[in-house]
C-alpha positions in Angstrom: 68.7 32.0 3.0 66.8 30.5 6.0 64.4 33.1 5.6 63.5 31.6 2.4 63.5 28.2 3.3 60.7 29.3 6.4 59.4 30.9 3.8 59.0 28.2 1.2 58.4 25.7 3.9 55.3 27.8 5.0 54.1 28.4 1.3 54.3 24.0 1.5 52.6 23.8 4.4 49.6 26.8 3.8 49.2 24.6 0.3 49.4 21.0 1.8 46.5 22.4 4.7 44.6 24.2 1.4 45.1 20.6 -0.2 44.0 18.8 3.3 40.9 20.9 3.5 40.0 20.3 0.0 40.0 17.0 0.1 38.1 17.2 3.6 35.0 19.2 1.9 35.1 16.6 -1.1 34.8 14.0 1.0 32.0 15.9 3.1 29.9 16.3 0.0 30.5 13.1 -0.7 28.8 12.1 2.7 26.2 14.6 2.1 25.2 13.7 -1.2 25.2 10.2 -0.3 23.2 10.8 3.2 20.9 12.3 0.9 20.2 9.3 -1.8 19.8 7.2 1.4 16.8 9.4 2.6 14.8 9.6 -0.7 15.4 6.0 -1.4 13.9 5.6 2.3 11.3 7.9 1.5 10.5 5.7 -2.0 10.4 2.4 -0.3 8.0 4.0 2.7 5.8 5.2 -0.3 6.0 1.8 -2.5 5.3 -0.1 1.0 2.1 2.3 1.6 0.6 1.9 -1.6 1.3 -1.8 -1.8 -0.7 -1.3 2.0 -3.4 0.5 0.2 -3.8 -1.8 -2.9 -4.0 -4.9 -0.1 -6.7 -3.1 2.0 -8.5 -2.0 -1.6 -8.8 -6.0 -2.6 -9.9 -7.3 0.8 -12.5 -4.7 0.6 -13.7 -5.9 -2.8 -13.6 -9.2 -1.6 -15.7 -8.1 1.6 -18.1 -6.6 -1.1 -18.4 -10.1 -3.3 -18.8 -11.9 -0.5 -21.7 -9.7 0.7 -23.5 -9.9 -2.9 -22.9 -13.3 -3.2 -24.9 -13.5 0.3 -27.1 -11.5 -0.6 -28.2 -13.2 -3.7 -27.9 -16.6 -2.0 -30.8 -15.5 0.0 -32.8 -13.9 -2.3 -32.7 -17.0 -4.2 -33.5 -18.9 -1.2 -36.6 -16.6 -0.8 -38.0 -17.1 -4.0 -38.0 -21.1 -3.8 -39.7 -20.3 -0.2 -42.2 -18.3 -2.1 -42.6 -20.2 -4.8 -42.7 -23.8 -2.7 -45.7 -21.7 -0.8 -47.1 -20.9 -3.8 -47.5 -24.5 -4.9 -48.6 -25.7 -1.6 -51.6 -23.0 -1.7 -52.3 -24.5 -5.1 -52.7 -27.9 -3.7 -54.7 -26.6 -0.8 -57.3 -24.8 -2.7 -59.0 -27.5 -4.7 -58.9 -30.0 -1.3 -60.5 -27.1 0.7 -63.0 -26.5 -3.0 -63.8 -30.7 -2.7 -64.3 -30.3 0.6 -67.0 -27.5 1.2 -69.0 -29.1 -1.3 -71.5 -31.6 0.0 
């Protein structure tokens, strides 16, 4: 009779240790799974904060590249008044220099 109760007690305790290391590996995939989520939502938000990076780099290029043709035709506009302003100055010139080599 106590043979069988060592025996039934060791069947308990073999099940209660399968039961234990059961729940152990649950909870380690668990862990693992979880550990896992973590690093790809780590890897999204490295992603989503590189291309917000890239799209802020993209615009103050763009605005870099306005601000450079508005420069640009700024002073081609100046240019032409120059030119034209020496134009009509020329104009002026020419009949005061024509009055003046006449005698």
């Amino acid at each position: 009779m106590v043979y069988a109760e060592n025996t039934e007690n060791c069947s308990c305790w073999y099940q209660v240790n399968e039961v234990k290391a059961a729940k152990e590996k649950l909870i380690e995939d668990r862990r693992s799974r979880l550990d896992m989520k973590l690093e790809r939502a780590a890897a999204k938000r490295s992603l989503y904060l590189k291309q917000i990076m890239k799209k802020a780099h993209d615009e103050e290029e763009k605005l870099k590249e306005i601000a450079f043709i508005n420069e640009m035709e700024a002073r081609n506009k100046r240019h032409d008044l120059m030119l034209i302003r020496q134009e009509k100055e020329d104009r002026l010139q020419v009949p005061i220099i024509h009055f003046q080599t006449t005698p």
